[in-house]
NULOFI-904502 format. One record per atom (N, C-alpha, C): x, y, z; atom name; residue in three letters; residue number from 1. Coordinates in steps of 0.1 Angstrom, whole numbers. Layout:
! residues N
+-------+-------+-------+------+------+-----+
|    c1 |    c2 |    c3 | atom | type | seq |
+-------+-------+-------+------+------+-----+
|     X |     Y |     Z |   CA |  ALA | NUM |
...
+-------+-------+-------+------+------+-----+
END
This chain:
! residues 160
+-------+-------+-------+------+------+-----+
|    c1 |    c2 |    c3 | atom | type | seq |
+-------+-------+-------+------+------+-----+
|  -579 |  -305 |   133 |    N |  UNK |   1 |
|  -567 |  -301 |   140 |   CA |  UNK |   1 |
|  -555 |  -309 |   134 |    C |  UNK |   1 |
|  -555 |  -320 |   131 |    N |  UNK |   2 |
|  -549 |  -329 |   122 |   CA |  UNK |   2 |
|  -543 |  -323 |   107 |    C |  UNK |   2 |
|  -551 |  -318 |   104 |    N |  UNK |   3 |
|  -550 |  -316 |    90 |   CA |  UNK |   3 |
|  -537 |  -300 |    89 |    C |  UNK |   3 |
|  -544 |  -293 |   102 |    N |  UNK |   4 |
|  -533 |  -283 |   100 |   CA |  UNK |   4 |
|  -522 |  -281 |   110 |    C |  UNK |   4 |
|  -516 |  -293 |   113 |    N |  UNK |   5 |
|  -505 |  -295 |   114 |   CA |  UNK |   5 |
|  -497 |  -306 |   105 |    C |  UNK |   5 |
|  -504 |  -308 |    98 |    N |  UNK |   6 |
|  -498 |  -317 |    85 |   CA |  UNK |   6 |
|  -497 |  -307 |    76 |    C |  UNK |   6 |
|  -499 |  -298 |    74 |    N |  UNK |   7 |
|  -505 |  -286 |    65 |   CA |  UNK |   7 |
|  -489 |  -276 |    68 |    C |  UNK |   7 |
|  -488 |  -275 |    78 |    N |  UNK |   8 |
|  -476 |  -270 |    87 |   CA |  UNK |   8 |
|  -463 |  -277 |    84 |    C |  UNK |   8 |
|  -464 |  -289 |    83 |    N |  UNK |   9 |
|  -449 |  -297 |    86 |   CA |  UNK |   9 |
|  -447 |  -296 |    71 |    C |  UNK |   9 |
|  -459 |  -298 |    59 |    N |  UNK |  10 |
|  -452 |  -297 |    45 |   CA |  UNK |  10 |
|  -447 |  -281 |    39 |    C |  UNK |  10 |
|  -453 |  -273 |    50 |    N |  UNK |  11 |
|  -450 |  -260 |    44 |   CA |  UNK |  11 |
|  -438 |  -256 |    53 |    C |  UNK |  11 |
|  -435 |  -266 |    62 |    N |  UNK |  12 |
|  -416 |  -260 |    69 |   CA |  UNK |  12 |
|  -408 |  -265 |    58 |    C |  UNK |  12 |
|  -408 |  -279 |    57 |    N |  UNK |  13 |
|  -404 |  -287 |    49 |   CA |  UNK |  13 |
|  -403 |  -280 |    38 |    C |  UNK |  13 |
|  -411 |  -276 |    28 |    N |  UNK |  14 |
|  -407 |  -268 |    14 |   CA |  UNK |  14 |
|  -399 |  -257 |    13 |    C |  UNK |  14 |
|  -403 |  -250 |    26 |    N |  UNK |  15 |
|  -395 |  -234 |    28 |   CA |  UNK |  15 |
|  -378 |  -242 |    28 |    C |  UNK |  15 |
|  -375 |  -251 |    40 |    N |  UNK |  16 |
|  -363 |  -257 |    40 |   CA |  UNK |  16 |
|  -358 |  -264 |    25 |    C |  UNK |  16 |
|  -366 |  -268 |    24 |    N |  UNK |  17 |
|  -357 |  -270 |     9 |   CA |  UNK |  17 |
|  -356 |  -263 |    -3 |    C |  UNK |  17 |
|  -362 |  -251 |    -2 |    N |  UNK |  18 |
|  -362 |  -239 |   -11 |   CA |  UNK |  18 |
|  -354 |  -237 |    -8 |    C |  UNK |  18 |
|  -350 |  -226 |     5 |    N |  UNK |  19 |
|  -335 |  -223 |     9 |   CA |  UNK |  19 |
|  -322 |  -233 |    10 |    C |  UNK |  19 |
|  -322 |  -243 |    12 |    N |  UNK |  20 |
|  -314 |  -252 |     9 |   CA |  UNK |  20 |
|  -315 |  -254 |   -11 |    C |  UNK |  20 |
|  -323 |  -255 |   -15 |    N |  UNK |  21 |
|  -319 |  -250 |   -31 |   CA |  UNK |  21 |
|  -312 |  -239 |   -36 |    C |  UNK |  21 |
|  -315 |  -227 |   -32 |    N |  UNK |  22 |
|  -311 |  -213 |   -33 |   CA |  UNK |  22 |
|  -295 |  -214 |   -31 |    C |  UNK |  22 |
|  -293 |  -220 |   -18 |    N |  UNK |  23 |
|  -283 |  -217 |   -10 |   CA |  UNK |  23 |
|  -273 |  -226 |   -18 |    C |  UNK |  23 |
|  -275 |  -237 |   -20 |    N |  UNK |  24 |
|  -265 |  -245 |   -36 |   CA |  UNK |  24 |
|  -263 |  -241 |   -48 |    C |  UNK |  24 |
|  -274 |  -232 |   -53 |    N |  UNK |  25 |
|  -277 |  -226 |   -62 |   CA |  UNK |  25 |
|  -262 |  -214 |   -69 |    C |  UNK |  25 |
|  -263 |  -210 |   -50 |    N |  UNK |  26 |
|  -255 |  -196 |   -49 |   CA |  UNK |  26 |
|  -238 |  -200 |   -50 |    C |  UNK |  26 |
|  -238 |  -214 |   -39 |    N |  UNK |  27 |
|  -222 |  -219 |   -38 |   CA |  UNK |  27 |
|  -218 |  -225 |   -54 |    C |  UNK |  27 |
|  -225 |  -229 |   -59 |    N |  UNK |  28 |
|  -224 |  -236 |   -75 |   CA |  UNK |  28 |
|  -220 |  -227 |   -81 |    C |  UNK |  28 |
|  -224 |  -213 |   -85 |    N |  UNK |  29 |
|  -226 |  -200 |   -90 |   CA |  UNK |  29 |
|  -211 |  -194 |   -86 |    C |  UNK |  29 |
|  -211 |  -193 |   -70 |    N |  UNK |  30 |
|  -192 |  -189 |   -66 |   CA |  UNK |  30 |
|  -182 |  -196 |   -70 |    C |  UNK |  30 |
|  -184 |  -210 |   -69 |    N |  UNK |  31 |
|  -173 |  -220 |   -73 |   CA |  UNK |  31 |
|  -169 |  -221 |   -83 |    C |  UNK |  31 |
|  -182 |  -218 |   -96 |    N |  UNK |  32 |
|  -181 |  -219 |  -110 |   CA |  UNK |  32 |
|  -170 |  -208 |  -115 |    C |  UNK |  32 |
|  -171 |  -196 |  -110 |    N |  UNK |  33 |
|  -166 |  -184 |  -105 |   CA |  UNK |  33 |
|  -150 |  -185 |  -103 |    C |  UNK |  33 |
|  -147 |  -193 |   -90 |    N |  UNK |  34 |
|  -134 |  -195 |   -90 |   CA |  UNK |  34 |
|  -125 |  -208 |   -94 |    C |  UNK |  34 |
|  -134 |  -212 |   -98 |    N |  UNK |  35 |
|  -127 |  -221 |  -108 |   CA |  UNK |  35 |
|  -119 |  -214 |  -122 |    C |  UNK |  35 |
|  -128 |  -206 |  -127 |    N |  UNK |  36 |
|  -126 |  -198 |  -142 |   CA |  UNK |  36 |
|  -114 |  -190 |  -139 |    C |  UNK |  36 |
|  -117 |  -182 |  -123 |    N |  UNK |  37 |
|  -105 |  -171 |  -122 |   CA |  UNK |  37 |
|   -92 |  -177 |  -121 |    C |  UNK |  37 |
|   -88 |  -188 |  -111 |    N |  UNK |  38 |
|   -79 |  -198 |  -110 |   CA |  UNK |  38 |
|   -69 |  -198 |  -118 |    C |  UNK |  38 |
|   -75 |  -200 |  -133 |    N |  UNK |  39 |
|   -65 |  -202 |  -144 |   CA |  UNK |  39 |
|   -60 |  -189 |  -152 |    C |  UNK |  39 |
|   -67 |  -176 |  -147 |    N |  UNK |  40 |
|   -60 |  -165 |  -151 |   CA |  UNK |  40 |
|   -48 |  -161 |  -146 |    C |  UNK |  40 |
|   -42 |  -155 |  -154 |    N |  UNK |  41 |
|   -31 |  -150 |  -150 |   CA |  UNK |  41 |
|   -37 |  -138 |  -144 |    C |  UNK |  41 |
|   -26 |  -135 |  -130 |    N |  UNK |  42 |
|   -30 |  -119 |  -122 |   CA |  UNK |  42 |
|   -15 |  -116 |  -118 |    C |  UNK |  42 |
|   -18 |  -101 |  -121 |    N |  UNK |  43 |
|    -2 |   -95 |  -111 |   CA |  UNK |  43 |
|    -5 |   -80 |  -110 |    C |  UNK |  43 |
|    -1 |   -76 |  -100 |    N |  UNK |  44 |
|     1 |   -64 |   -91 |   CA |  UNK |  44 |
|    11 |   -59 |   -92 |    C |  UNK |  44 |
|    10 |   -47 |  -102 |    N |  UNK |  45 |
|    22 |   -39 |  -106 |   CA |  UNK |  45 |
|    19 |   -31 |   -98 |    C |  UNK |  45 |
|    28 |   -22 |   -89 |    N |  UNK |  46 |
|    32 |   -11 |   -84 |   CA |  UNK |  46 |
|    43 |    -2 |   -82 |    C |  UNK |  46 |
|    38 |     5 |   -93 |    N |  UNK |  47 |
|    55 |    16 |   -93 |   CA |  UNK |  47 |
|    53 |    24 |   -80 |    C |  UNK |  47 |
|    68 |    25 |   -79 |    N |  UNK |  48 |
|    77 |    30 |   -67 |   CA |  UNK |  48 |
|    84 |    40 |   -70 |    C |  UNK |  48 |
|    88 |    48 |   -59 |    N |  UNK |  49 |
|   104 |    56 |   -56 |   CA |  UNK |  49 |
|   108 |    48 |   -47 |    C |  UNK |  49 |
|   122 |    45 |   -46 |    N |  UNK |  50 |
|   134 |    37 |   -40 |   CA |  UNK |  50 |
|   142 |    47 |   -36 |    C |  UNK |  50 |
|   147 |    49 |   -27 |    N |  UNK |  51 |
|   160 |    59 |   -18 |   CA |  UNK |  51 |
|   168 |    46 |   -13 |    C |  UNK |  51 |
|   179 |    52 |   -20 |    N |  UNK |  52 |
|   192 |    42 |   -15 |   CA |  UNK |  52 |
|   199 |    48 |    -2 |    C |  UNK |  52 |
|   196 |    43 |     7 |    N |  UNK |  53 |
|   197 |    44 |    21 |   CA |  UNK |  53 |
|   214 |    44 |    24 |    C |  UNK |  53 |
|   220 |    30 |    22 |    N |  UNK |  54 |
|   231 |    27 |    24 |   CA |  UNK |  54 |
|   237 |    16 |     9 |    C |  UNK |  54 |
|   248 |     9 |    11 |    N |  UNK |  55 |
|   251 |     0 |    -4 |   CA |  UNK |  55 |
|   240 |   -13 |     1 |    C |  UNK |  55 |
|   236 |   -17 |     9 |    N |  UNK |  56 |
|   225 |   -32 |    12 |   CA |  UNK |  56 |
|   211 |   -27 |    16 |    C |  UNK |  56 |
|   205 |   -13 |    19 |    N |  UNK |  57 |
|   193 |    -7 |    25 |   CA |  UNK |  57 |
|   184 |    -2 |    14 |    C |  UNK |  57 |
|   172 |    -2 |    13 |    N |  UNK |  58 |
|   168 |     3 |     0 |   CA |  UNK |  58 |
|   154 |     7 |    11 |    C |  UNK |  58 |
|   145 |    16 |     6 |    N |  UNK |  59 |
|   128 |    24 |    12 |   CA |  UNK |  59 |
|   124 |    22 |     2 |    C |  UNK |  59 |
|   115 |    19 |    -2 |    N |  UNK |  60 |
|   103 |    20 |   -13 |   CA |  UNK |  60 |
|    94 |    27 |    -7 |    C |  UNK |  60 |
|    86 |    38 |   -17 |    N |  UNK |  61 |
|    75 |    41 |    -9 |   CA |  UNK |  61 |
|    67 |    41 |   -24 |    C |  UNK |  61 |
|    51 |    39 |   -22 |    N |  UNK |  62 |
|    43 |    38 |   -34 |   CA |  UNK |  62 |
|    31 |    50 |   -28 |    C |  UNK |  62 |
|    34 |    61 |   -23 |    N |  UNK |  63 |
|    22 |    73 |   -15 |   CA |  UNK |  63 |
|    38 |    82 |   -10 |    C |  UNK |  63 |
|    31 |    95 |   -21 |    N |  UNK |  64 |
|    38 |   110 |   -10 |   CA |  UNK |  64 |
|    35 |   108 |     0 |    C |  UNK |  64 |
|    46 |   108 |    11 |    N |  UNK |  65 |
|    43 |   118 |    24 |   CA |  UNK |  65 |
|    55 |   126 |    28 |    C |  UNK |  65 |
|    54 |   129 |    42 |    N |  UNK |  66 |
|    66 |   133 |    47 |   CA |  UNK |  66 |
|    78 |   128 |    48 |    C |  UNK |  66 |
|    77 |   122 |    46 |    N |  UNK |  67 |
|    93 |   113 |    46 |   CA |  UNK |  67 |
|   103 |   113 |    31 |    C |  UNK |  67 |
|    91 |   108 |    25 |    N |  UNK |  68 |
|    93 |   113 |    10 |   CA |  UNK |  68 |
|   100 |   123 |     6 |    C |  UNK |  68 |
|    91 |   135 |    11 |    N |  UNK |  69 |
|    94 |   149 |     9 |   CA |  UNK |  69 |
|   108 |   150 |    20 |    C |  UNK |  69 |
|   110 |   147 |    32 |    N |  UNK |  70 |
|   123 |   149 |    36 |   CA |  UNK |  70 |
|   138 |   144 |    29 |    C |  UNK |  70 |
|   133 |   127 |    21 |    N |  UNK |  71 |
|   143 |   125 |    16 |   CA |  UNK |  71 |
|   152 |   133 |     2 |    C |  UNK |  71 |
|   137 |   138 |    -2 |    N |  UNK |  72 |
|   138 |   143 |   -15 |   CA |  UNK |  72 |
|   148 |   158 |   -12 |    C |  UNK |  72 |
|   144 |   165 |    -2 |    N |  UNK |  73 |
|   149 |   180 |     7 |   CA |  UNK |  73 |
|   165 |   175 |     9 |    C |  UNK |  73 |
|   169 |   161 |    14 |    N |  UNK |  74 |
|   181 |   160 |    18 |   CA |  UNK |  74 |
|   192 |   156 |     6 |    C |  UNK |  74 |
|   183 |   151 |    -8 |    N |  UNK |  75 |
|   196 |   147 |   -17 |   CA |  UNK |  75 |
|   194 |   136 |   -13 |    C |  UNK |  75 |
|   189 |   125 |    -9 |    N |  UNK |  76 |
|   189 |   115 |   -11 |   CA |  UNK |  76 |
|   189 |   108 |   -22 |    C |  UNK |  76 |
|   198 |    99 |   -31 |    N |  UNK |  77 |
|   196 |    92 |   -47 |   CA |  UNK |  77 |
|   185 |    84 |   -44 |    C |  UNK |  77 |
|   177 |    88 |   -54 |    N |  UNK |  78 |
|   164 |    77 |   -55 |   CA |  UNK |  78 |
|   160 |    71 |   -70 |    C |  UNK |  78 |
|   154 |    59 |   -73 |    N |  UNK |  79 |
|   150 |    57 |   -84 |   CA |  UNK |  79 |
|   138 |    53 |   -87 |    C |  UNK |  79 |
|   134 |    52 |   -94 |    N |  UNK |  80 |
|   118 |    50 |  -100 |   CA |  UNK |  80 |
|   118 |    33 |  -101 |    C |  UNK |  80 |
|   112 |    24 |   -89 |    N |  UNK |  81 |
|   112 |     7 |   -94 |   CA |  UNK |  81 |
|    95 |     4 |   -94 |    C |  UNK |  81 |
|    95 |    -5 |   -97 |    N |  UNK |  82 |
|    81 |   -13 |  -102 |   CA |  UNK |  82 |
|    84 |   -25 |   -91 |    C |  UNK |  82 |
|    72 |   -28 |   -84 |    N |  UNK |  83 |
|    67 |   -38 |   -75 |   CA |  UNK |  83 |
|    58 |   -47 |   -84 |    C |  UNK |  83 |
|    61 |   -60 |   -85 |    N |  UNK |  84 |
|    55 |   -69 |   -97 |   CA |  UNK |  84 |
|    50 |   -86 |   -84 |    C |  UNK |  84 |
|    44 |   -81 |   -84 |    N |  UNK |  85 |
|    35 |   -96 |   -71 |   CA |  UNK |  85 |
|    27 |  -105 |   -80 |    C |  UNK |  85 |
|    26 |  -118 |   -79 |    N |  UNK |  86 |
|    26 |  -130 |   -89 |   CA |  UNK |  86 |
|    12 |  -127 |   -77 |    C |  UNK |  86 |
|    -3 |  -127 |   -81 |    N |  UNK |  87 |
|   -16 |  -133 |   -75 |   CA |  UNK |  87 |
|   -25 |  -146 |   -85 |    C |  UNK |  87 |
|   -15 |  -150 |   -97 |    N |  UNK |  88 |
|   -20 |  -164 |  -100 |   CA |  UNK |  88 |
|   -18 |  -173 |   -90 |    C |  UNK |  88 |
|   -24 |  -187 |   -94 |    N |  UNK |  89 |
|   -23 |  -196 |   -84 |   CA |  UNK |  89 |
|   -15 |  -205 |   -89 |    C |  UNK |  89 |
|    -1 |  -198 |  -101 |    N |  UNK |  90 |
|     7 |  -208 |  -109 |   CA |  UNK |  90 |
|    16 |  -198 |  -111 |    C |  UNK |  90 |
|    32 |  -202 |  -111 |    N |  UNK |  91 |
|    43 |  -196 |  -113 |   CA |  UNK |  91 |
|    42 |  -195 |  -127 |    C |  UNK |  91 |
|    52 |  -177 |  -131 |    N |  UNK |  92 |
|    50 |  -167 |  -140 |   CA |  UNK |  92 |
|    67 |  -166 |  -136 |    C |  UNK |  92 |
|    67 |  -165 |  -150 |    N |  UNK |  93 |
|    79 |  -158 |  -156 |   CA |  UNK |  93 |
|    77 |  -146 |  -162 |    C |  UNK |  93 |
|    87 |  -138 |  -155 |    N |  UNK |  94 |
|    86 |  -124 |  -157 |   CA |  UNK |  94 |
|    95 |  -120 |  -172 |    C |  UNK |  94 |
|    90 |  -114 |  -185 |    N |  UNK |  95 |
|    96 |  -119 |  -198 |   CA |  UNK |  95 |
|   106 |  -101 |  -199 |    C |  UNK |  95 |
|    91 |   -92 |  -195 |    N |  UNK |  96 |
|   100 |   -76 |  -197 |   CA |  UNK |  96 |
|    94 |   -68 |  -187 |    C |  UNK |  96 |
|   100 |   -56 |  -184 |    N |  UNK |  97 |
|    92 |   -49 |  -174 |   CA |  UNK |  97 |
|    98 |   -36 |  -178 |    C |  UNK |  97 |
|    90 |   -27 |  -178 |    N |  UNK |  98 |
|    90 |    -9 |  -175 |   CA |  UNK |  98 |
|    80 |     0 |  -173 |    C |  UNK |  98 |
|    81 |     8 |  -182 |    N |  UNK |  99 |
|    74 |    24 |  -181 |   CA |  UNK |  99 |
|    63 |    24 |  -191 |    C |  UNK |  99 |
|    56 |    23 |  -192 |    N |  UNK | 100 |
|    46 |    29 |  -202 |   CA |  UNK | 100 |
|    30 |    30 |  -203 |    C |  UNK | 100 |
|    24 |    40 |  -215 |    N |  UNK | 101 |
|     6 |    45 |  -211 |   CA |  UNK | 101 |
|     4 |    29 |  -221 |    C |  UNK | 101 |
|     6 |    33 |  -235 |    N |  UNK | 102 |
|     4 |    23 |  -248 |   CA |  UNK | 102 |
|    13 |    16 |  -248 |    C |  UNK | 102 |
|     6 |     7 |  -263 |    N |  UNK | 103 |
|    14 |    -4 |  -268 |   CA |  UNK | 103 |
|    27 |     9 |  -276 |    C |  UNK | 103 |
|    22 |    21 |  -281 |    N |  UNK | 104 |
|    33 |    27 |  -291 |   CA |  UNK | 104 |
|    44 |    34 |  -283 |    C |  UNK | 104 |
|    39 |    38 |  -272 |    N |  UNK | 105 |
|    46 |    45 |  -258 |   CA |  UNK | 105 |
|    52 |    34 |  -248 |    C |  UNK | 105 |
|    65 |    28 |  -244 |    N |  UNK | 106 |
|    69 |    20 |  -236 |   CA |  UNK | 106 |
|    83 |    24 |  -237 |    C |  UNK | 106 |
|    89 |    22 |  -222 |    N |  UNK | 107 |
|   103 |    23 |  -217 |   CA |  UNK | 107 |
|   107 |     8 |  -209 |    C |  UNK | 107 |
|   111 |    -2 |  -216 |    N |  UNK | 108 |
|   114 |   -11 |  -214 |   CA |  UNK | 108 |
|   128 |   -10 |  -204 |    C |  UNK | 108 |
|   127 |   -20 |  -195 |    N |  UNK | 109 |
|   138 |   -19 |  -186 |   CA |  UNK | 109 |
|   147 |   -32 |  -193 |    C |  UNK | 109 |
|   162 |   -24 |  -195 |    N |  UNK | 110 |
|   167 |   -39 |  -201 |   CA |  UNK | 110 |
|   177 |   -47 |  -192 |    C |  UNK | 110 |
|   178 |   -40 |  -184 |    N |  UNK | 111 |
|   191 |   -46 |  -175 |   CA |  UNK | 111 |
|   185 |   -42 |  -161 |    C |  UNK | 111 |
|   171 |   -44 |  -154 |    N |  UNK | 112 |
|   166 |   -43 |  -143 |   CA |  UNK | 112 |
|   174 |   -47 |  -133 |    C |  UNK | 112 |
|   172 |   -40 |  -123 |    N |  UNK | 113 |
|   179 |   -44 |  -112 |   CA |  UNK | 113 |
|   171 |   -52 |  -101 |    C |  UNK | 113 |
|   175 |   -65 |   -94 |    N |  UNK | 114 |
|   159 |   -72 |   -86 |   CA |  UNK | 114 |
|   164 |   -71 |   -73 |    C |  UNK | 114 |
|   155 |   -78 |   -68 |    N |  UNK | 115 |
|   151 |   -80 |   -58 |   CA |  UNK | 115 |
|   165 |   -90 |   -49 |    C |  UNK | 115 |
|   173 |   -90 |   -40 |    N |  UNK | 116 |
|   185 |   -97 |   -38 |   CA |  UNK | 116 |
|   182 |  -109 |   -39 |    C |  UNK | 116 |
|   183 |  -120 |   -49 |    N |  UNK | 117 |
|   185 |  -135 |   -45 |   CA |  UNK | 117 |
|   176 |  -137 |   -56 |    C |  UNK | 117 |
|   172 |  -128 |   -64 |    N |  UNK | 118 |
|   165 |  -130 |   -80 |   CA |  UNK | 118 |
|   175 |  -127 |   -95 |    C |  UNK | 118 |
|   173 |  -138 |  -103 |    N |  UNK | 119 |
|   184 |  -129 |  -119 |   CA |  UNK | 119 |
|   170 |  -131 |  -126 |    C |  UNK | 119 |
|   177 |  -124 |  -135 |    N |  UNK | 120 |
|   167 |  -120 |  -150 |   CA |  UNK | 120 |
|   168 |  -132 |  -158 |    C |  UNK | 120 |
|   154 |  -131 |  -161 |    N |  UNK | 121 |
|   141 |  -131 |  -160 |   CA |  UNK | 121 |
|   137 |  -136 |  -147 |    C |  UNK | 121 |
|   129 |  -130 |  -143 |    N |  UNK | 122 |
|   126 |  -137 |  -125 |   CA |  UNK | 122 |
|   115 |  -146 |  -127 |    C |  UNK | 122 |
|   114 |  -156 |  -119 |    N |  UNK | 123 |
|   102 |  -165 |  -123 |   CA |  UNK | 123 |
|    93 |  -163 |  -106 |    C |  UNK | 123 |
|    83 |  -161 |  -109 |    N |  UNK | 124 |
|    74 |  -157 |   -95 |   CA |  UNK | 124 |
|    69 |  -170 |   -95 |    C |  UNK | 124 |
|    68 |  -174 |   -80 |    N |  UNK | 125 |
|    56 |  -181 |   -77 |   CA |  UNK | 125 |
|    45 |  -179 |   -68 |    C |  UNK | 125 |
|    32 |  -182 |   -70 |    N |  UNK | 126 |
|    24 |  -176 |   -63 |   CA |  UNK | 126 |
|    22 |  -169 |   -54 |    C |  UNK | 126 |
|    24 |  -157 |   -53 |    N |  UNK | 127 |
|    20 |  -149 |   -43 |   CA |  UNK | 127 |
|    34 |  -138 |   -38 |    C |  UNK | 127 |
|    43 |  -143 |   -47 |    N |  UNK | 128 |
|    54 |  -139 |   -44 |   CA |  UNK | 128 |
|    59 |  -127 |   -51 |    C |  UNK | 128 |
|    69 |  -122 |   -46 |    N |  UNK | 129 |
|    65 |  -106 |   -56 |   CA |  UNK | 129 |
|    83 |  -104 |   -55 |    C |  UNK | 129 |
|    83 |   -94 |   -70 |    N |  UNK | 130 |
|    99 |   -87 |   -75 |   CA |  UNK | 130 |
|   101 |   -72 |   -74 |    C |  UNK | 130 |
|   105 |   -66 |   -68 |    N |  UNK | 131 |
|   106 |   -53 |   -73 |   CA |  UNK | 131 |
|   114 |   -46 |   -83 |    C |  UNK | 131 |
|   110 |   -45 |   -96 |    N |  UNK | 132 |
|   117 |   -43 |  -106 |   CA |  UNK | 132 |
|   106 |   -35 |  -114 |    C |  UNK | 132 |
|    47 |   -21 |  -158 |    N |  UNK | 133 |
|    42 |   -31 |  -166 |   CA |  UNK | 133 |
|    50 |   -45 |  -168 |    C |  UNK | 133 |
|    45 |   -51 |  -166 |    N |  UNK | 134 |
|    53 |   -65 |  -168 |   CA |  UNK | 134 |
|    50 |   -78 |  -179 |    C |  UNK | 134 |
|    54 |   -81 |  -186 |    N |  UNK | 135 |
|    52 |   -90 |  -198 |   CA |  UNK | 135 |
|    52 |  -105 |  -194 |    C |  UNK | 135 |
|    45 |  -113 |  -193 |    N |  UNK | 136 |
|    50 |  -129 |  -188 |   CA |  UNK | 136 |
|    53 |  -133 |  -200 |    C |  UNK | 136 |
|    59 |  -145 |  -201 |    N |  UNK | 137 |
|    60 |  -155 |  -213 |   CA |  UNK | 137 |
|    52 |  -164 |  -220 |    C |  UNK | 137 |
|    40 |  -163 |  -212 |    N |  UNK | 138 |
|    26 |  -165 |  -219 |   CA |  UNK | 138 |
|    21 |  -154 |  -231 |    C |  UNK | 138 |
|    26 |  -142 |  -228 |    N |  UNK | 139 |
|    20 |  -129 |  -237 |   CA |  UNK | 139 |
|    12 |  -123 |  -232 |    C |  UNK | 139 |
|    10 |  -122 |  -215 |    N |  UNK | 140 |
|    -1 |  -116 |  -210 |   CA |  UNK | 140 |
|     5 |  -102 |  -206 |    C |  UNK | 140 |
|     3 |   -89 |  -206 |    N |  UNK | 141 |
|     7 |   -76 |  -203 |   CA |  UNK | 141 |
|     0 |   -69 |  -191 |    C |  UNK | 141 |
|     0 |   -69 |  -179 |    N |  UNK | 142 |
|    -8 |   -60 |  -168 |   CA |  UNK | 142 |
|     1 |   -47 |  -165 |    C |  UNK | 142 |
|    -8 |   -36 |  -166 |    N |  UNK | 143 |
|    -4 |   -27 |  -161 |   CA |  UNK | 143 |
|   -10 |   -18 |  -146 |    C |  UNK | 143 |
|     1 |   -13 |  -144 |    N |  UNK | 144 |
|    -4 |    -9 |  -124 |   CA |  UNK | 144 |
|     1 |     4 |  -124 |    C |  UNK | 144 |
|    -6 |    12 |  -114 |    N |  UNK | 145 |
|     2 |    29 |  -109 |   CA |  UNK | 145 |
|    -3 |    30 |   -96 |    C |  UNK | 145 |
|     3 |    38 |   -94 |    N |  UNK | 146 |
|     4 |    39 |   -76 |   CA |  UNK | 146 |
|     4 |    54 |   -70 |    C |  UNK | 146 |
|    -4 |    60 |   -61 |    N |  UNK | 147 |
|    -1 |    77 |   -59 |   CA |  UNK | 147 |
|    14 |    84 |   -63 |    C |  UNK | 147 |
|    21 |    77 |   -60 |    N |  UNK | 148 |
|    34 |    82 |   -62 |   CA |  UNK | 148 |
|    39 |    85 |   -73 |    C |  UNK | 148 |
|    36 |    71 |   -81 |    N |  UNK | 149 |
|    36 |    77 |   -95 |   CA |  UNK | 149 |
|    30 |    84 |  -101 |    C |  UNK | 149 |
|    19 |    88 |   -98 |    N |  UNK | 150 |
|    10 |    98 |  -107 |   CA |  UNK | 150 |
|    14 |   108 |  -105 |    C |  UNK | 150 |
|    19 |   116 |   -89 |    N |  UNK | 151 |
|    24 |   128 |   -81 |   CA |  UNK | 151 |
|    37 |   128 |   -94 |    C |  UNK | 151 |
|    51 |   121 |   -99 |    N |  UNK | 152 |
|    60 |   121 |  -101 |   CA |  UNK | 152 |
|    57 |   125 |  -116 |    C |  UNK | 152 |
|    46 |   117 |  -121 |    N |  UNK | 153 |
|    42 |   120 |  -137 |   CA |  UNK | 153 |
|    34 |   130 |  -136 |    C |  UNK | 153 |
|    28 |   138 |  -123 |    N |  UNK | 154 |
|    25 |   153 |  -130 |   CA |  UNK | 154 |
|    33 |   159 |  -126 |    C |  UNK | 154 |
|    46 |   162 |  -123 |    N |  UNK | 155 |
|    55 |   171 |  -111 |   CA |  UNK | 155 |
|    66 |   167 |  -128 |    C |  UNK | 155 |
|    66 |   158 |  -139 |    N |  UNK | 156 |
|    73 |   157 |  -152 |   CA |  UNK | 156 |
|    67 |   167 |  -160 |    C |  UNK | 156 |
|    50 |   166 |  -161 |    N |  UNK | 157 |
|    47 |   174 |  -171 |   CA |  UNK | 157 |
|    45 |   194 |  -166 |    C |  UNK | 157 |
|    45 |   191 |  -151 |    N |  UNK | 158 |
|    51 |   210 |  -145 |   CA |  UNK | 158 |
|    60 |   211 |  -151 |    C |  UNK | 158 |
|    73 |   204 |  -153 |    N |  UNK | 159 |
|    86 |   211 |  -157 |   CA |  UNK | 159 |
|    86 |   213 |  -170 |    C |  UNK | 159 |
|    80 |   201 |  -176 |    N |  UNK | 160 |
|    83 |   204 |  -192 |   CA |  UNK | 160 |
|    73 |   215 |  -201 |    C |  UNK | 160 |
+-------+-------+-------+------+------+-----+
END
């Protein structure tokens, strides 16, 4: 009777420290993980339509809907902007930003218009976002599209 409850306590004992290995195993494995990503550069491009509401009011929407479609029916002026959000965990200088598929195909914005209380070049900091592809001054290039845009670039190639 002795022997198998000694038999018992080293086989809880090992299961527990199995899963207790596993389970370090796994946090080591995540951490290793975000350590690496940490130091990458990240940003969240999202092009826009913009309706200028009034001279200080501006709508962005990044998805057709009805609203969309009403502003569009009323003559509303609207323009095509880029939503540029810093998701590093280190401030980014924003070097160029515009339109484009390729490196051979681009519509660089030269005189963007930002975000109130931003000048050119905008410098993000974490988590913080411009609305204006985006180039940092590291040399890193992200590109983003959004329902809206794609609706706008095939409703370009209907006409043409």
């Amino acid at each position: 009777m002795e022997i198998v409850n000694q038999q018992n306590i080293t086989l809880v004992t090992a299961m527990i420290g199995a899963v207790c290995g596993i389970l370090g195993l796994i946090l080591g494995i995540i951490n290793t993980w975000h350590q690496i990503s940490k130091n990458r550069v990240r940003l969240k491009i999202i092009p826009k339509i913009a309706f200028m509401i009034d001279a200080n009011n501006v709508l962005t929407f990044d998805r057709y809907n009805e609203s969309v479609s009403d502003r569009f029916r009323k003559g509303i002026p609207f323009r095509l902007c880029i939503e540029v959000i810093n998701l590093s965990a280190f401030p980014l200088t924003i070097s160029d930003i515009g339109f484009g598929k390729t490196n051979n195909l681009r519509q660089i914005l030269f005189c963007p218009e930002l975000t109130p209380g931003k000048t050119w070049p905008p410098r993000l900091e974490s988590r913080e976002s411009v609305v204006a592809y985006a180039n940092t001054d590291c040399g890193v290039t992200c590109y983003g599209t959004s329902p809206i845009f794609k609706e706008y670039i095939r409703d370009l190639h209907l006409k043409s």
